[in-house]
TORZAKOL-196028 format. One line per 10 residues: number of its first residue (from 1); their letters; for each residue x, y, z of C-alpha. Coordinates in steps of 0.1 Angstrom, whole numbers. Example, Ala and Ser with C-alpha at 12.3 -4.5 7.8 and 13.67 -1.06 7.14 Angstrom:
1> as> 123/-45/78; 137/-11/71
***
This chain:
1> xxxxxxxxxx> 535/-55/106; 518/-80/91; 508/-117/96; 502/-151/77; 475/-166/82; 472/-199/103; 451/-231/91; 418/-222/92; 395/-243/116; 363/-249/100
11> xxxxxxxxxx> 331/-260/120; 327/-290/98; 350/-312/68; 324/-317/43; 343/-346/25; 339/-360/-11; 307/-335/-16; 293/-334/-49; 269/-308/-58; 249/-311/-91
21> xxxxxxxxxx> 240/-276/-109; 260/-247/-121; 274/-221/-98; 248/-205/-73; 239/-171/-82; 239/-152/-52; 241/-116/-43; 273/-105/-30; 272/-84/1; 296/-56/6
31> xxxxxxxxxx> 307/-28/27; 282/4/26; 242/8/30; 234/-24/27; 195/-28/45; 204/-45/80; 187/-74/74; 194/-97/45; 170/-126/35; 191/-154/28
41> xxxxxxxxxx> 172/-183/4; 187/-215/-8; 162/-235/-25; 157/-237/-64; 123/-219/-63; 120/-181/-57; 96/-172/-22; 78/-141/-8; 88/-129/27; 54/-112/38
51> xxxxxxxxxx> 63/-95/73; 36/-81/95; 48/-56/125; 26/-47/156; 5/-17/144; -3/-40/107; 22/-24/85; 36/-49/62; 68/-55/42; 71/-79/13
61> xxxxxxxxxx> 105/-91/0; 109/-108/-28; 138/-136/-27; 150/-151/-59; 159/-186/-59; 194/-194/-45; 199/-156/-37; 198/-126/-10; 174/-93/-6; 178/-72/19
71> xxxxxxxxxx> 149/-52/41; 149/-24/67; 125/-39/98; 126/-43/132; 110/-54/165; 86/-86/164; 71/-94/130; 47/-117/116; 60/-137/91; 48/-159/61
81> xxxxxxxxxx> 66/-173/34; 55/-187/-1; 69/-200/-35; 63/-185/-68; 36/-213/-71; 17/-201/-37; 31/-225/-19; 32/-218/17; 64/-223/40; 56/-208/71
91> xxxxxxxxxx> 23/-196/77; 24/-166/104; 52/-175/126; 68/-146/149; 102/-134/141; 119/-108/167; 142/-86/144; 168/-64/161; 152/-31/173; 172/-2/149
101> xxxxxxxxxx> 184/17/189; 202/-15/190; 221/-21/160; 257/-22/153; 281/-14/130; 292/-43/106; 266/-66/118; 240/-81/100; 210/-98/109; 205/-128/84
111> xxxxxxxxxx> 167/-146/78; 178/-175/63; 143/-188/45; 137/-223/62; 177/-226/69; 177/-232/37; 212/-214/25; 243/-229/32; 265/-206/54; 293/-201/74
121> xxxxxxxxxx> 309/-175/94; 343/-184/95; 376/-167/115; 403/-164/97; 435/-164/117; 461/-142/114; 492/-144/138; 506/-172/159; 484/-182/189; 455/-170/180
131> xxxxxxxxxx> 422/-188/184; 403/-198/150; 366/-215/145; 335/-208/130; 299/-208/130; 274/-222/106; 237/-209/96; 224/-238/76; 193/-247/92; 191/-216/116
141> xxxxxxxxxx> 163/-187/105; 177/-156/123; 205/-149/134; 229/-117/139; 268/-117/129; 292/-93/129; 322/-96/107; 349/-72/98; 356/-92/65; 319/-96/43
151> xxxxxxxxxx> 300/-117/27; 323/-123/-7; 328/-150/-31; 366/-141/-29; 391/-153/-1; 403/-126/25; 436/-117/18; 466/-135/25; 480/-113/46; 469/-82/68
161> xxxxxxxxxx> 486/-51/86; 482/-52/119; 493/-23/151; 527/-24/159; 528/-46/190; 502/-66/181; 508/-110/175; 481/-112/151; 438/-112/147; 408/-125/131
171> xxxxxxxxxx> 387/-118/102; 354/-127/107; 344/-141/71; 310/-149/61; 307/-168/29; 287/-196/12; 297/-237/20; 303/-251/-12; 271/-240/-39; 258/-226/-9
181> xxxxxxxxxx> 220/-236/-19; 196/-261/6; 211/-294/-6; 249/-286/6; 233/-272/37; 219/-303/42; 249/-326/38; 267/-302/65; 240/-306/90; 243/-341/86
191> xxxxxxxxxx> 276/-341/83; 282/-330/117; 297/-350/143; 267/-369/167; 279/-354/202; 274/-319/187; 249/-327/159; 211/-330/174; 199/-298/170; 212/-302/133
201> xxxxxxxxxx> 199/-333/119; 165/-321/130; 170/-288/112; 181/-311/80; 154/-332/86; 127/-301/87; 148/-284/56; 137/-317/37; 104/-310/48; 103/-277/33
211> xxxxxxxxxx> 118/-288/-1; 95/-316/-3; 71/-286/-6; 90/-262/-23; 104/-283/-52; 84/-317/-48; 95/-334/-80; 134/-318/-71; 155/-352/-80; 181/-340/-58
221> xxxxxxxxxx> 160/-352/-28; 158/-386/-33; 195/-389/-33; 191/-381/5; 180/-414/16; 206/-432/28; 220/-402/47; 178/-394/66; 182/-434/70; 214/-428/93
231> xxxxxxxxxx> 200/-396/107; 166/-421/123; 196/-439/137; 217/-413/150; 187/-390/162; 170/-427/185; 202/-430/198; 210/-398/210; 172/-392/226; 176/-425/249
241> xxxxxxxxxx> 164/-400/278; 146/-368/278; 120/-354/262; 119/-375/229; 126/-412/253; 108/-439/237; 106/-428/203; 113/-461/181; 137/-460/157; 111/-473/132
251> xxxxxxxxxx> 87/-442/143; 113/-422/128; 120/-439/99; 77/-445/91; 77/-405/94; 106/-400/70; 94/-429/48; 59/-408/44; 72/-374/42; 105/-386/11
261> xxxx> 89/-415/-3; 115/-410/-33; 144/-410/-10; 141/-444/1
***
């Protein structure tokens, strides 16, 4: 038997995006002996991941710019992240990695370098009835996903074989939004709808950060403006109570103004 695939629900409609640049070069992740955990990095500058485990053993990975490396640890690790330049990123923040008792098959555990990689892990329906959606990893650091599909540049297939009986079933499909590199990740945290999206424009907003580091004289930053301009709004209006209560709009916007003077 096999199945056509329904619409496929994505977590967010990026609409009318424009990305400047070629075509991202990123490593392709496929079925095999792939290391567990796969360092994920979209900004323009290649980084060092330097992770430090309990006992002092330490792991360096070396991340190219707008690409993926892959490395074998586990348990809590120390980690610190620079550019090329010796820029640091993070500066001996703890990660906990998935102990290697505790792993499963076709899972991965992604580090996204400063959530800076645009990705999603998308179903893709097969059958009548059945139940799509998706998850995105822009702005997240770590986080595990199984998928029965991979991590491909090419689309899942258009149709599937499936046991005799059965209406249909998903593909878990984890891919790259768009160019996949920091700036489409953060038009799609910003893009996201405000009753689901406060968690994410503060991601975008501390993803800016990092590329203001990263890549200070990066052009592609400044075009941000208008869009951290509507974030200030968005962010004030949706902290009326809690723990952020009482933060002026204008606080938010100073703080933004300081941190991307050439956005605004």
């Amino acid at each position: 038997m096999s199945s056509r695939p329904a619409p496929r629900r994505l977590l967010l409609v990026i609409a009318g995006l424009v990305v400047a640049g070629g075509a991202a070069a990123f490593f392709l992740l496929r079925a095999g002996g792939e290391p567990y955990t796969q360092f994920t990095n979209g900004l323009e500058v290649a980084v060092q991941v330097t992770l430090t485990d309990a006992s002092g053993d330490t792991t360096i990975v070396d991340v190219p710019a707008r690409g993926r490396a892959g490395a074998d640890v586990a348990d809590e690790q120390t980690v610190t992240i620079k550019t090329a330049a010796g820029v640091t990123l993070v500066d001996g923040k703890k990660a906990k990695f998935s102990p290697r008792d505790k792993r499963k098959e076709r899972c991965h555990q992604y580090y996204n370098v400063v959530g800076s990689a645009a990705i999603l892990a998308e179903d893709v329906v097969y059958g009548i009835g059945i139940k799509g959606g998706g998850r995105l990893l822009s702005g997240q650091v770590l986080t595990t996903v199984c998928h029965t599909w991979g991590f491909e540049t090419a689309e899942p297939p258009k149709a599937i074989k499936t046991k005799e009986g059965n209406l249909g079933r998903n593909l878990t499909w984890i891919h790259y939004v768009g160019e996949g590199d920091w700036y489409v990740a953060i038009q799609s945290l910003l893009g996201q709808k405000p009753e689901m999206g406060d968690q994410d424009r503060i991601r975008a907003w501390n993803l800016a950060v990092a590329v203001s580091k990263a890549d200070p004289e990066n052009t592609r930053l400044a075009s941000l403006g208008p869009a951290f301009k509507q974030a200030c709004h968005d962010i004030v209006d949706m902290f009326k109570t809690g723990p952020l209560a009482g933060k002026a709009e204008q606080d938010c916007l100073r703080n933004t103004r300081g941190l991307f003077p050439k956005a605004f």
